[in-house]
C-alpha positions as CSV (number, residue, x, y, z in Angstrom):
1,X,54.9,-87.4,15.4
2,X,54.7,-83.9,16.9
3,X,57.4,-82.9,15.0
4,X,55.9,-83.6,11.8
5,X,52.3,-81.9,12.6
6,X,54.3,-79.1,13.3
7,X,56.6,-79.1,10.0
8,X,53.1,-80.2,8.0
9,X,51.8,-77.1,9.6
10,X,54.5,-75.0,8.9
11,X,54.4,-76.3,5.0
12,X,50.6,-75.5,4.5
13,X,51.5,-71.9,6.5
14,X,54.2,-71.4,4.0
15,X,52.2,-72.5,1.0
16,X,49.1,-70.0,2.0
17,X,51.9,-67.1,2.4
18,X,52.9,-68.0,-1.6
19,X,49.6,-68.2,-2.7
20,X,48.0,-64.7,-1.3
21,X,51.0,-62.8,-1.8
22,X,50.8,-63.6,-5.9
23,X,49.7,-60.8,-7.8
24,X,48.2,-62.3,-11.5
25,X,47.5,-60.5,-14.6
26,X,43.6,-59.0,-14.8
27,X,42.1,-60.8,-17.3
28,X,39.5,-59.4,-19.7
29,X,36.2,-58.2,-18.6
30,X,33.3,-60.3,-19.4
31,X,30.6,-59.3,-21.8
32,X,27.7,-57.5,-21.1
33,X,24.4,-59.2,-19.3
34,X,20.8,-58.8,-20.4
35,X,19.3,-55.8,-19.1
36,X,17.1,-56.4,-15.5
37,X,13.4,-56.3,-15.4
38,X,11.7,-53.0,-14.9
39,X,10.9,-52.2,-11.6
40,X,7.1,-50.7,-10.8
41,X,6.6,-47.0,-10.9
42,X,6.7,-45.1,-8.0
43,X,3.2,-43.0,-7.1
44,X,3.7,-38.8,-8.0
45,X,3.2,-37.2,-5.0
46,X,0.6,-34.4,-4.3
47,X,1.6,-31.1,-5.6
48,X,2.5,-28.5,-3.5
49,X,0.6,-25.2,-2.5
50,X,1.3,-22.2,-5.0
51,X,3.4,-19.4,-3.8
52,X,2.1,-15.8,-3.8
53,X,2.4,-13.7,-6.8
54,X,4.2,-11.0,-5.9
55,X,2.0,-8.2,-7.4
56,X,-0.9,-10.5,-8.2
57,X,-3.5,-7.9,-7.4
58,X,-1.8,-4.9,-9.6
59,X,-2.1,-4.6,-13.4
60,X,-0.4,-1.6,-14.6
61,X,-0.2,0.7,-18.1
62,X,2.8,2.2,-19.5
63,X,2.6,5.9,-20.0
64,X,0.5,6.3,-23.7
65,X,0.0,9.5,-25.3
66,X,-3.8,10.7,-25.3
67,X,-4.5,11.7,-28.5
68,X,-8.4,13.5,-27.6
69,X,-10.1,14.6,-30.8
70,X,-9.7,18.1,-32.2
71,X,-13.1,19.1,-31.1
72,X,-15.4,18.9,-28.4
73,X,-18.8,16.3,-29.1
74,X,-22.4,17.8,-28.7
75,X,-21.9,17.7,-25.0
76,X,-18.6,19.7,-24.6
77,X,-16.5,16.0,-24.0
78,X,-13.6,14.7,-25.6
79,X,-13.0,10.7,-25.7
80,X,-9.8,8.6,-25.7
81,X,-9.7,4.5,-25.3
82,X,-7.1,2.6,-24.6
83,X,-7.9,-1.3,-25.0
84,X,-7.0,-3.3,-22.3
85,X,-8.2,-7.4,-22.4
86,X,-7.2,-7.5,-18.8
87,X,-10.1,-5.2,-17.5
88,X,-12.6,-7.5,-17.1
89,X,-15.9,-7.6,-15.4
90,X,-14.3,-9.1,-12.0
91,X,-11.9,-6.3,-12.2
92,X,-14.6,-3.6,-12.7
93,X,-16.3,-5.4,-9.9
94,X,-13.1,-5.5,-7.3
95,X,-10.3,-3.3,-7.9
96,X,-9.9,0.4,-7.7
97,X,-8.6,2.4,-10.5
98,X,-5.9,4.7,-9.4
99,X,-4.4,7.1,-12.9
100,X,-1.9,9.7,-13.5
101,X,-1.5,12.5,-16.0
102,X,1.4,14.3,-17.4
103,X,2.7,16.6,-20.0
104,X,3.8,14.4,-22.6
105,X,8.2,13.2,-22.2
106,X,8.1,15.2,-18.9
107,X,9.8,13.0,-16.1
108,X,9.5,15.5,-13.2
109,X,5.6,15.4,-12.2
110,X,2.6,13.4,-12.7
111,X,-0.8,14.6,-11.1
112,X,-3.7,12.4,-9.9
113,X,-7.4,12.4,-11.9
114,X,-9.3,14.0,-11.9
115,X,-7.4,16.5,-13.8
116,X,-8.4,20.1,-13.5
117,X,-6.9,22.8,-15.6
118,X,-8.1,25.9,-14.5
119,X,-6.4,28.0,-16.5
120,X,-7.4,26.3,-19.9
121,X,-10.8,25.3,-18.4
122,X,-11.1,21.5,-19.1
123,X,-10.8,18.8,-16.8
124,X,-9.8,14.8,-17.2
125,X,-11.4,12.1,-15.9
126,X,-11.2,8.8,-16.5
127,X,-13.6,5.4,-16.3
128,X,-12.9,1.7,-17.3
129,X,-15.4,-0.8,-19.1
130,X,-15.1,-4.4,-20.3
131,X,-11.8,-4.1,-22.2
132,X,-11.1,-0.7,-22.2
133,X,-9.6,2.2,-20.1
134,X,-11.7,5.7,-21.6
135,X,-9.9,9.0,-20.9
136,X,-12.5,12.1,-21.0
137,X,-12.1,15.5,-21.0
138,X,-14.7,18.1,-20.2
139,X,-15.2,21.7,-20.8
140,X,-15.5,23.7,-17.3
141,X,-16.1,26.7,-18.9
142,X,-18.7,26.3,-21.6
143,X,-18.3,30.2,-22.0
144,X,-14.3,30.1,-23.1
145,X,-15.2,27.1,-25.5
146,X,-11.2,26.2,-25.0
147,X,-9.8,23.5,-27.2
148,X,-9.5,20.0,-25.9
149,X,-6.3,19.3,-24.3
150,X,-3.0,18.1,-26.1
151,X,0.1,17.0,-25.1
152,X,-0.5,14.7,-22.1
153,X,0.3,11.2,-21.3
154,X,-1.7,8.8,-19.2
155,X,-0.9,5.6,-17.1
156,X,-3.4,3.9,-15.0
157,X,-2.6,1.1,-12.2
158,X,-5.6,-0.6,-10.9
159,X,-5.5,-2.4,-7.6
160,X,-7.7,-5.0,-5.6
161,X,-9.8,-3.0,-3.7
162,X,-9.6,-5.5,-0.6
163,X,-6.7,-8.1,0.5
164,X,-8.4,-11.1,-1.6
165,X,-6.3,-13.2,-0.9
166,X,-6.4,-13.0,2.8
167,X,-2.4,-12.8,3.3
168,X,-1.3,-9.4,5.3
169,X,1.4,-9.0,2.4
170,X,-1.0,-8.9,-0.5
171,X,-1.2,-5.6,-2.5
172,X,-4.5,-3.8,-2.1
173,X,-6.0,-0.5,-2.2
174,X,-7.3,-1.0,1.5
175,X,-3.7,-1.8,2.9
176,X,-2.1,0.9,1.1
177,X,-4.5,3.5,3.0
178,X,-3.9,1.1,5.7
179,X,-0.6,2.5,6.2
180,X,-1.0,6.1,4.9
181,X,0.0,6.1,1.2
182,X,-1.5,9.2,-0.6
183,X,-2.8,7.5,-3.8
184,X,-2.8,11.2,-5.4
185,X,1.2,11.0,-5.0
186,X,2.3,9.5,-8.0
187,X,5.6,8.2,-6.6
188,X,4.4,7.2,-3.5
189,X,2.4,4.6,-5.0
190,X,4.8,3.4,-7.7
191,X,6.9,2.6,-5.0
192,X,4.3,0.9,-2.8
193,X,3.6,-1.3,-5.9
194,X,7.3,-2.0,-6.6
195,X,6.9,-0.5,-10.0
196,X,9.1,2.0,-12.1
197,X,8.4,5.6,-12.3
């Protein structure tokens, strides 16, 4: 009796050894099923704080040509405007205007305004009002009656006044005196501001 157990064993042993080591031909792969219920939405998550703008508090010209009338008005000034949508009130209100003339295509030097000329006896000054960016010359020597200047270029940068937006990195007028800028030196600031001369 032992002796068949065993050899029954030994036949079933067998048989399993057949049947797993059988390798069969894939068959063909069933059709597609229906497409699954749509799952719920997730919730959008809060949005994240904004970064800094780099130069946020800047807004800066390109160099224009001032083209002042050929003749002085009633009160020995010569006007120029240059419209500018991003001077607002806010900005007349908090930001510093810092400008710089030159002789018109010269790369080498750009002076500070006011402009004094002594030796053709005008000055240039410069204001800014909603929209606008004005350019002046004045006679300093109503006596000479010079003509009003030719030949110059402008570019103004104005600056936040204050750090408004409370970070130590911000770009103001208050932090560039902060850490000695001359805002007369033309290159000095342009590369405070990050800009190109």
């Amino acid at each position: 009796m032992k002796t068949s157990m065993k050899l029954f064993g030994l036949v079933i042993m067998a048989f399993s050894l057949v049947l797993t080591s059988c390798d069969g031909e894939d068959g063909e792969d069933g059709a597609m099923g229906l497409q699954g219920e749509q799952g719920i939405a997730g919730v959008d998550g809060e949005d994240g704080e904004n970064g800094e703008n780099g130069n946020a508090n800047v807004i800066a010209s390109s160099w224009t040509v001032i083209n002042f009338p050929n003749s002085w008005d009633a009160t020995n000034e010569a006007r120029f405007e240059i419209s500018d949508s991003s001077i607002t009130q806010d900005v007349i209100d908090s930001y510093a205007l810092l400008s710089f003339i030159r002789f018109t295509g010269s790369n080498t030097s750009a002076v500070s305004t006011p402009f004094i000329s002594l030796a053709s006896r005008y000055e240039i000054h410069d204001a800014m009002s909603i929209g606008e960016y004005v350019a002046f010359a004045i006679v300093n020597d109503i006596g000479a009656q010079p003509e009003p200047p030719t030949n110059h270029e402008v570019r103004y940068v104005l600056i936040a006044a204050t750090n408004l937006t409370g970070k130590s990195d911000a770009r103001s007028l208050e932090n560039m005196l902060e850490i000695g800028i001359k805002t007369s030196n033309y290159r000095d600031v342009m590369d405070y501001l990050g800009l190109e001369y």
